[in-house]
C-alpha positions as CSV (number, residue, x, y, z in Angstrom):
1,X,26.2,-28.6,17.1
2,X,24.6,-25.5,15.7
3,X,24.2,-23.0,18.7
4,X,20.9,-21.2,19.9
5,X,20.7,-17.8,17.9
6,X,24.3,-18.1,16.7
7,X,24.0,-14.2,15.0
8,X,22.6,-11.2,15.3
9,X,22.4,-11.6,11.4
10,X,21.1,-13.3,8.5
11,X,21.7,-13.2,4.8
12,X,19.0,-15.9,4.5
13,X,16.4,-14.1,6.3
14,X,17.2,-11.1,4.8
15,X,16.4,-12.4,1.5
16,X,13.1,-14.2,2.9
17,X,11.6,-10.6,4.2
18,X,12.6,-8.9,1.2
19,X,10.7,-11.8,-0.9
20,X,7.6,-11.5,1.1
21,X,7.9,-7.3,0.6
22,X,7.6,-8.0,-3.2
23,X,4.7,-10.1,-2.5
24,X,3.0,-7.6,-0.6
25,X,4.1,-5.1,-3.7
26,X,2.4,-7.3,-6.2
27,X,-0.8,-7.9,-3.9
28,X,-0.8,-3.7,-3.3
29,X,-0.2,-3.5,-7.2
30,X,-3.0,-6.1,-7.8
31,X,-5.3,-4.5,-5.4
32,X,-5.1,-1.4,-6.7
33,X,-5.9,-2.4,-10.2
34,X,-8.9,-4.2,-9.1
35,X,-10.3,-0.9,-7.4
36,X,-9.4,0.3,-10.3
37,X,-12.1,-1.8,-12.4
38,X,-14.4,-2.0,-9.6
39,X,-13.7,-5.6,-9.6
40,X,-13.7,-5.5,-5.7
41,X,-16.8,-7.0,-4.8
42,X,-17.4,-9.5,-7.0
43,X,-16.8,-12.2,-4.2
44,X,-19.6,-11.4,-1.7
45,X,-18.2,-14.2,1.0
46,X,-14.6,-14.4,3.1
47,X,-13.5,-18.0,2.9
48,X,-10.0,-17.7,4.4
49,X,-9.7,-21.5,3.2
50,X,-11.8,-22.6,0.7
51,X,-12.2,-20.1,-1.2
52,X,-8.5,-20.0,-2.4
53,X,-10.3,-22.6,-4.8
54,X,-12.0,-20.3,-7.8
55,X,-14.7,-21.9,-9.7
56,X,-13.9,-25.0,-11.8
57,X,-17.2,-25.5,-13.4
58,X,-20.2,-23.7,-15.0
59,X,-22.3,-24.7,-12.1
60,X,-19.1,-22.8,-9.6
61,X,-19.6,-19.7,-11.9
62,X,-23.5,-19.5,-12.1
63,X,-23.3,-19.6,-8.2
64,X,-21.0,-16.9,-7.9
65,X,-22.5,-14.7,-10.4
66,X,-25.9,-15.2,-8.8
67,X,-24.4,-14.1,-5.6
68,X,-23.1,-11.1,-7.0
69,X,-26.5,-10.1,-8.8
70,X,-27.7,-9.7,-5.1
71,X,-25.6,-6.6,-4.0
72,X,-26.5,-3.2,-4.6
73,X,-23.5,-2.6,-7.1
74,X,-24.8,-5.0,-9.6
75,X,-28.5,-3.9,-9.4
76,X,-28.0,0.0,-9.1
77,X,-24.9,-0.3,-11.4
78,X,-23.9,-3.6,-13.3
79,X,-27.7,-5.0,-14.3
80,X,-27.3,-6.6,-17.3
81,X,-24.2,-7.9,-16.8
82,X,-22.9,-10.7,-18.9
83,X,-21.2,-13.9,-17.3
84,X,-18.2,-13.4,-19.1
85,X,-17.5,-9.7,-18.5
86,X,-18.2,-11.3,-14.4
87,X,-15.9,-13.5,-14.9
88,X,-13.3,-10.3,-15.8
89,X,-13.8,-8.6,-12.5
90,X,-14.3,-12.0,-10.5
91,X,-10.6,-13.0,-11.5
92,X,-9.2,-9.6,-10.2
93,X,-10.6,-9.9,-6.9
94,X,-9.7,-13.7,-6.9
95,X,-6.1,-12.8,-7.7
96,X,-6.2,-10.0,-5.2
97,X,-6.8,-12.3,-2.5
98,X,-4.5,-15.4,-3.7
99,X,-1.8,-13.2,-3.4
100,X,-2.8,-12.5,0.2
101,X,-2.8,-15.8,0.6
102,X,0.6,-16.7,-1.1
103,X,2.1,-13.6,1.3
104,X,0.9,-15.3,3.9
105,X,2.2,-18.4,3.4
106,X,5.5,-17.2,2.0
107,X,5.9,-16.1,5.7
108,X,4.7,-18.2,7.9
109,X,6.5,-21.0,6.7
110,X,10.1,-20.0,6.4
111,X,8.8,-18.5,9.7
112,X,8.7,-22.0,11.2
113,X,12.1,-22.9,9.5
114,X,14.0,-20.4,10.7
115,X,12.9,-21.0,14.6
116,X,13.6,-24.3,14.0
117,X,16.5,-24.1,13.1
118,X,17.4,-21.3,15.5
119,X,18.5,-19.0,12.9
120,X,16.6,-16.1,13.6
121,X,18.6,-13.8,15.4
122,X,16.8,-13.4,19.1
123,X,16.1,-9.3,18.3
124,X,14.0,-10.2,15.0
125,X,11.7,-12.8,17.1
126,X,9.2,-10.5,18.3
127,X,9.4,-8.4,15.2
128,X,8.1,-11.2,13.1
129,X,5.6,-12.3,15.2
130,X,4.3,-8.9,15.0
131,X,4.6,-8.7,11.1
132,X,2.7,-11.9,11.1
133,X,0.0,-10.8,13.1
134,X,-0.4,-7.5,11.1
135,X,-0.6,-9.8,7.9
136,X,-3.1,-11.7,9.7
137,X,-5.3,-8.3,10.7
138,X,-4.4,-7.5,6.7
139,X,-7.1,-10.3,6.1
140,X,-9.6,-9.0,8.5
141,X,-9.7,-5.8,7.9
142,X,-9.8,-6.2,3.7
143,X,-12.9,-8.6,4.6
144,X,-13.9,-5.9,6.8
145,X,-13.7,-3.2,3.6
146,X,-15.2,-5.1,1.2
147,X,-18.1,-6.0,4.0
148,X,-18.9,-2.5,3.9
149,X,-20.4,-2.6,0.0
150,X,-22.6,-5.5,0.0
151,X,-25.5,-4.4,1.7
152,X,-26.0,-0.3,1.4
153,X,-23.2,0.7,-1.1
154,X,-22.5,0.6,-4.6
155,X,-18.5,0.7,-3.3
156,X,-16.4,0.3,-0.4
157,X,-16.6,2.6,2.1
158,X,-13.2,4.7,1.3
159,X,-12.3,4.9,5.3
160,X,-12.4,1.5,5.3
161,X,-10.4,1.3,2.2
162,X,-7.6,3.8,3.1
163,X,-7.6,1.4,6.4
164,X,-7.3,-1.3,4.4
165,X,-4.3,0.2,2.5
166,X,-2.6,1.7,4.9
167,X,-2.0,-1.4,6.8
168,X,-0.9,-3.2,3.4
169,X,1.5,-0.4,3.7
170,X,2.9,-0.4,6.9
171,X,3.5,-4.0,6.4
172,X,5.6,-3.1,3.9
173,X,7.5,-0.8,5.3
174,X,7.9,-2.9,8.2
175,X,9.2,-5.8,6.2
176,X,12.0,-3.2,4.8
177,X,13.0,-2.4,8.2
178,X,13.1,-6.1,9.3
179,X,14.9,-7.3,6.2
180,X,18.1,-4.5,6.4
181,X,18.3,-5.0,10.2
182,X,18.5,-8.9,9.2
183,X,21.4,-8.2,6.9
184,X,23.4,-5.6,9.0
185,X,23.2,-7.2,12.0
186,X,22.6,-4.7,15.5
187,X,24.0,-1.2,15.3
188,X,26.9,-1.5,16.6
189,X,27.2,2.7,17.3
190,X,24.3,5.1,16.7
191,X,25.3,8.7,16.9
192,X,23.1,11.6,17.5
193,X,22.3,13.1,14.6
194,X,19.6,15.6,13.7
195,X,19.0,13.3,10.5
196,X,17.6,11.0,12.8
197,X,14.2,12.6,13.7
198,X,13.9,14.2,10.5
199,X,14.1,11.0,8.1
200,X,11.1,9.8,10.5
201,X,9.2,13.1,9.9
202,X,9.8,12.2,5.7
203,X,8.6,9.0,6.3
204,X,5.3,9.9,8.3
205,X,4.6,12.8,5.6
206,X,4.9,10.3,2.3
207,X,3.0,7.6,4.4
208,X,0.2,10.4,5.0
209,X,0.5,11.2,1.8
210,X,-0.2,7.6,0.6
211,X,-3.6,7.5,2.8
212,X,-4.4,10.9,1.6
213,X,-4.1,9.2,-2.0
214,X,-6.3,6.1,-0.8
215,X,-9.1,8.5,0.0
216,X,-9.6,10.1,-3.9
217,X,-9.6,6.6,-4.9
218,X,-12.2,5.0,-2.8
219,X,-14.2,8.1,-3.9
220,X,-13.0,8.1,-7.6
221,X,-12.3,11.4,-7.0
222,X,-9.5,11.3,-9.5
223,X,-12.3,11.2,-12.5
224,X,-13.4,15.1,-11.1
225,X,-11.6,17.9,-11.6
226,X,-9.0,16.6,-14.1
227,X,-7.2,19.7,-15.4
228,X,-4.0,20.8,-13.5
229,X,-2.9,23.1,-11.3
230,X,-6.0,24.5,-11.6
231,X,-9.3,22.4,-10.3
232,X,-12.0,22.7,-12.9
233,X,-11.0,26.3,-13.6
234,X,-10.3,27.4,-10.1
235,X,-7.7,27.3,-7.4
236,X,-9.8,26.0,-4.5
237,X,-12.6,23.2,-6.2
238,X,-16.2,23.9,-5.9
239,X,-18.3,22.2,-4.1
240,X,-15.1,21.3,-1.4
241,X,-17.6,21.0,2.0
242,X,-19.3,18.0,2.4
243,X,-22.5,17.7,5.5
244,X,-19.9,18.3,8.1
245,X,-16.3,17.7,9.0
246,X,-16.3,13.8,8.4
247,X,-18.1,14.1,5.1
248,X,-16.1,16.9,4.0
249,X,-12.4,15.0,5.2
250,X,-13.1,11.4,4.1
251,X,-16.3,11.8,1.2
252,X,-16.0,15.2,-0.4
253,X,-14.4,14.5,-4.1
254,X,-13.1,17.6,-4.5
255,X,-11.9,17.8,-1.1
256,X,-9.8,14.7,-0.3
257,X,-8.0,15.4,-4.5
258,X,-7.1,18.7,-3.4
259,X,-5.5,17.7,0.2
260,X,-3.8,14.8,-1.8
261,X,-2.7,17.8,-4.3
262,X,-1.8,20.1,-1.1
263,X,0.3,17.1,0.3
264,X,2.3,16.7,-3.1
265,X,3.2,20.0,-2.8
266,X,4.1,19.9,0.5
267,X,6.4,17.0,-0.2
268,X,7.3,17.5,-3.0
269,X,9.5,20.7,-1.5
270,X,10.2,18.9,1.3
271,X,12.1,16.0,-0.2
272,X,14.0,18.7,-2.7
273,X,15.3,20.2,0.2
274,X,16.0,16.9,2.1
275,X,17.7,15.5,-0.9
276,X,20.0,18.4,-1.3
277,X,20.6,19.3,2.1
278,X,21.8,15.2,2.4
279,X,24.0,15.4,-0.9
280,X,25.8,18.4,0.6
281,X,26.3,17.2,3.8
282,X,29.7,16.2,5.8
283,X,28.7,13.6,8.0
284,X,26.0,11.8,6.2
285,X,27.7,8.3,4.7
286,X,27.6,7.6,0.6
287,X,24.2,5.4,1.1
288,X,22.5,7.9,2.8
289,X,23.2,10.4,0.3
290,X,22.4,8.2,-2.4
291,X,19.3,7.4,-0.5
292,X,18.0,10.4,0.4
293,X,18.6,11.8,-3.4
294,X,17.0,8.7,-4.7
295,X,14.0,9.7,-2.8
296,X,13.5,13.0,-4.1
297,X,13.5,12.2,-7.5
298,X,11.1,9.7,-6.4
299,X,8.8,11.6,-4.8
300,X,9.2,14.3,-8.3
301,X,8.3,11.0,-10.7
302,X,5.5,10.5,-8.6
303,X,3.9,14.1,-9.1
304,X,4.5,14.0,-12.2
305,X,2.6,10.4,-12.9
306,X,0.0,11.9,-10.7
307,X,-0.6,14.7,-12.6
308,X,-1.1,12.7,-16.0
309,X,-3.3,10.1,-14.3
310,X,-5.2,12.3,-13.4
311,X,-5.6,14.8,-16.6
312,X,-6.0,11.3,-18.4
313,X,-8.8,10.3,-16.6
314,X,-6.8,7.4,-14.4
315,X,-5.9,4.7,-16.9
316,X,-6.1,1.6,-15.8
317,X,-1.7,1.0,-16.6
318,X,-0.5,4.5,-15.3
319,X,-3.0,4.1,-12.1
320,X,-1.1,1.1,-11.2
321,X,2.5,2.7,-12.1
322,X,1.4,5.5,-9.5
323,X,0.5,3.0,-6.8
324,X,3.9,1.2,-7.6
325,X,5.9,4.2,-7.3
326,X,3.8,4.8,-4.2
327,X,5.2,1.6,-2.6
328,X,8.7,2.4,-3.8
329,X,9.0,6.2,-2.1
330,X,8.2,4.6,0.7
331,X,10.5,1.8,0.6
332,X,13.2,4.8,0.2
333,X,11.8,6.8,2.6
334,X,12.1,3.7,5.0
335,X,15.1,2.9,4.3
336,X,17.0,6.3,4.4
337,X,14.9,6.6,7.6
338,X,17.1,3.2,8.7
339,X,20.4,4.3,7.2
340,X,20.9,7.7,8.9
341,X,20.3,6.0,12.1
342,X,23.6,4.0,11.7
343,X,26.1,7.0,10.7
């Protein structure tokens, strides 16, 4: 008979987490093209259930569209609007949220199966539960977002949407972490190493840097100032202060694209240093090395398909290649931040 919690590891769950990280990939990918066409409220209601079900009829569609033609997006910006080109935007969102959905499912279930079966090692328990509640707060607070433009705005409010994000990426990070702890099994020695801290600090800066990017575009600040390094002719944008600190920090378009500019900077050296320092050093393993390079050329890829999305005007395929690569540095970053805690 099959013991209680036989292993501290899992090949089988490790492939499960890493399948529900590309799932959260695809719905962050998905989700950023459809802030990209502004397709993000074209479904003014949160039906967790039923509304996994689009419209199968024209009787379906004229009911959604008439809905939409009641928010202030479609009156101050979309009036006029055709059915069909609804139907464009209506599909992005729809597919935005299936894919919630999908993630959801695609981890609850095997969720059950591997309890069941008692093949979740005992240490993971608690650390699925917890990813499962933060996919469940995922749907609340992206509810919660898109709540925030049906009534006063002609968007979502870009706190809410860097919230929104940020939690979509945290998730995915998390399920990183989770999966490589499910294939390694426990540390079996962890040294002290000044690596340690340090890894952390890279991931915390490229995670900052990730919000920092979700601010310019919930204010399509990346469609202002579009010529690089300078900022419409000038090394500190024009009209950076907003009414006061808050306005300035989170609604200010030239503000938040030149703190996401500062931060690329920032870690942009940061990561050059890291990567080299790690290649050079005696006591990091191969995999670390490898990692922390691999995530420094990340991070260099990533300036540079910021700078031409942006001096492009953010096309709809190289915005979602920048939010891709987002999600990959920090799928390095997390797990060069795991492997230099197992030297």
């Amino acid at each position: 008979m099959t013991s209680f919690l036989r292993s501290d590891r899992s090949n089988a769950v490790a492939v499960w987490l890493f399948s529900v990280a590309i799932l959260v990939l695809a719905m962050v990918v998905v989700g950023g093209a459809t802030r990209l066409t502004d397709s993000g409220l074209s479904i003014t209601e949160w039906r967790p259930v039923t509304g996994s079900i689009p419209p199968l009829n024209a009787a379906d569609w004229a009911g959604e569209f008439a809905r939409y033609r009641q928010i202030p997006q479609y009156v101050q910006l979309n009036r006029g609007m055709s059915l069909e080109a609804f139907k464009t935007i209506y599909w992005w969102e729809w597919s935005h949220r299936f894919l919630g959905r999908l993630a959801g499912l695609a981890f609850g279930l095997p969720l059950v199966w591997f309890l069941v079966r008692r093949e979740l090692p005992r240490r993971l328990i608690w650390r699925c539960m917890g990813l499962l509640c933060l996919g469940g707060l995922q749907g609340l607070v992206g509810w919660w977002m898109v709540a925030s433009g049906l009534s006063e705005r002609v968007s979502v409010a870009p706190e809410r949407l860097m919230t929104h994000l940020g939690l979509a990426f945290i998730l995915l990070g998390a399920l990183v972490w989770t999966a490589l702890e499910a294939a390694a099994g426990a540390s079996r020695l962890e040294l002290p190493s000044p690596w340690r801290r340090g890894s952390l600090a890279l991931l915390v800066m490229v995670y900052v840097q990730i919000l920092l990017g979700a601010l310019v575009a919930g204010n399509d600040a990346g469609l202002v100032f579009n010529d690089w390094p300078l900022m419409g002719g000038r090394v500190f944008p024009s009209g950076y202060a907003g009414a006061d600190v808050w306005a300035t920090l989170a609604h200010s378009q030239g503000a938040v694209q030149w703190h996401h500019r500062l931060g690329a900077y920032v870690l942009l050296v940061v990561t050059a240093v890291s990567g080299w320092t790690a290649v050079r050093s005696q006591h990091l393993p191969l995999a670390a090395k490898l990692l922390g390079l691999s995530l420094a050329l990340g991070v260099l890829l990533q300036a540079v398909l910021g700078i031409a999305t942006l001096m492009l005007h953010v096309p709809l395929v190289l915005g979602m290649v920048h939010q891709v690569t987002a999600a990959l540095v920090l799928c390095l970053a997390t797990a060069f931040a795991w492997r230099v805690r197992r030297i």
